[in-house]
C-alpha positions in Angstrom: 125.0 92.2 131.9 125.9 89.8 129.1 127.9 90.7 125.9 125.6 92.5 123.8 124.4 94.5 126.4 128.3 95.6 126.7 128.9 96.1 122.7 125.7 97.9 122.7 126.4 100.0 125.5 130.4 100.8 124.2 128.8 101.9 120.9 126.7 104.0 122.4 129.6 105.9 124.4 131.1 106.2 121.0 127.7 107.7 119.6 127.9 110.3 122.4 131.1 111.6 121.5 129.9 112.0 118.1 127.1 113.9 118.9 129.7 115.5 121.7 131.8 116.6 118.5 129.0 117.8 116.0 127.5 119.9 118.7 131.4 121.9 119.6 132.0 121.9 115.7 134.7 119.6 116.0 135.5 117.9 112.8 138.9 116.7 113.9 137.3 115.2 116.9 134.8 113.5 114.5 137.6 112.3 112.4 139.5 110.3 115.4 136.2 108.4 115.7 136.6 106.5 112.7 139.2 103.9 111.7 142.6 105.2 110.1 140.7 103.9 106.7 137.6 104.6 107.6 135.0 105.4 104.9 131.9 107.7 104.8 129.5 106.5 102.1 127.2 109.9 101.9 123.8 110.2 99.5 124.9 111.9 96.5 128.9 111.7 96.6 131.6 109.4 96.3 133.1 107.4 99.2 135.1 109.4 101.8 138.1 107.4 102.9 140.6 108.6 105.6 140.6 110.6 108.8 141.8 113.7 107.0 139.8 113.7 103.9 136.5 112.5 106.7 137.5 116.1 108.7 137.2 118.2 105.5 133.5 116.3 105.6 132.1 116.9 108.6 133.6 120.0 108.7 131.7 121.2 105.4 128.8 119.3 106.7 128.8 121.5 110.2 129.3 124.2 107.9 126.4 123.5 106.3 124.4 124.8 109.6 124.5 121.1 111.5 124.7 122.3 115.2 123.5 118.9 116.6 123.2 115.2 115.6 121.1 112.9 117.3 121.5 109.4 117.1 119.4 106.5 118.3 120.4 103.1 118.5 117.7 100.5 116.9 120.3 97.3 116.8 123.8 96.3 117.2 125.3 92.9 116.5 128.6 91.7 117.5 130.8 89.5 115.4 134.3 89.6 117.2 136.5 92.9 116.8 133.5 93.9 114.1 130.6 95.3 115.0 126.9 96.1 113.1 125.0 99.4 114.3 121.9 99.9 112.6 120.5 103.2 114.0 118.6 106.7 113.4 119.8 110.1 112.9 118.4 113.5 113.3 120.5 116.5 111.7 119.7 119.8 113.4 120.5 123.4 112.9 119.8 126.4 114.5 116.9 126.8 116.9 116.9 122.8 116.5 115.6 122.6 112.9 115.9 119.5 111.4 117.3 119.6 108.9 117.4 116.1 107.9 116.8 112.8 109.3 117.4 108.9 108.3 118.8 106.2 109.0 122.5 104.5 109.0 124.0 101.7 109.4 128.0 101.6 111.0 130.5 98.5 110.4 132.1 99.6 113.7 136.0 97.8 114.1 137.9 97.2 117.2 141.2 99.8 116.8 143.7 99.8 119.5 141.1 98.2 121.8 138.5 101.3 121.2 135.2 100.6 118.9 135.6 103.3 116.0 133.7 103.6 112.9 135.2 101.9 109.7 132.2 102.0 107.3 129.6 104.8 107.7 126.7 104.2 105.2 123.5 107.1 105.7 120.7 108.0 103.9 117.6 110.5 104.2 114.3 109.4 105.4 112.9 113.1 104.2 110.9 113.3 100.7 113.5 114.1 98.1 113.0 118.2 97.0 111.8 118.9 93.8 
């Protein structure tokens, strides 16, 4: 095992309770996986900034139909208590219809000696509707 491996590894236990969370509905879960300033940067809206106003998003996201996220890993760098996730998503709904998919990228920070996500930039890898 060397460092990497580790960082990657942490992030990824952090990934699965994200996915853990989308798939119960749990936006106050979600919330408590991001830093007490965190930011969403979503396609098509303003930043998000806050565990409280980052609830009221993934709530209305899950509201939306999300029942599961899947996320895959592609790369993760390690600068100190900062981390770089670059990664995939998949959006499902009911019956497992995507609904969307992309790709991200997480500034993940080291919070009370827990990774948790500070800046959360995604977009869609889907054709744009007309």
């Amino acid at each position: 095992m060397n460092a990497s491996t580790d960082l990657r590894d942490a992030i990824a236990t952090q990934n699965e309770q994200f996915m853990a969370a989308v798939k119960t509905g749990d936006a106050a879960g979600l919330a408590a996986l991001y830093t007490e300033n965190g930011q969403v940067l979503p396609p098509n809206s303003d930043f998000v900034t806050g565990q409280e106003a980052i609830e009221s998003f993934w709530q209305a996201v899950m509201g939306m139909g999300v029942k599961e996220a899947n996320l895959e890993i592609v790369e993760v760098e390690g600068q100190g208590d900062t981390a770089i996730e670059v990664s995939t998503f998949a959006l499902l709904g009911e019956g497992e219809q995507v609904l969307d998919k992309g790709k991200y990228i997480v500034i993940w920070k080291q919070e009370e000696g827990q990774w948790k996500l500070h800046r959360d930039i995604f977009n869609s890898s889907m054709p744009a509707s007309e």
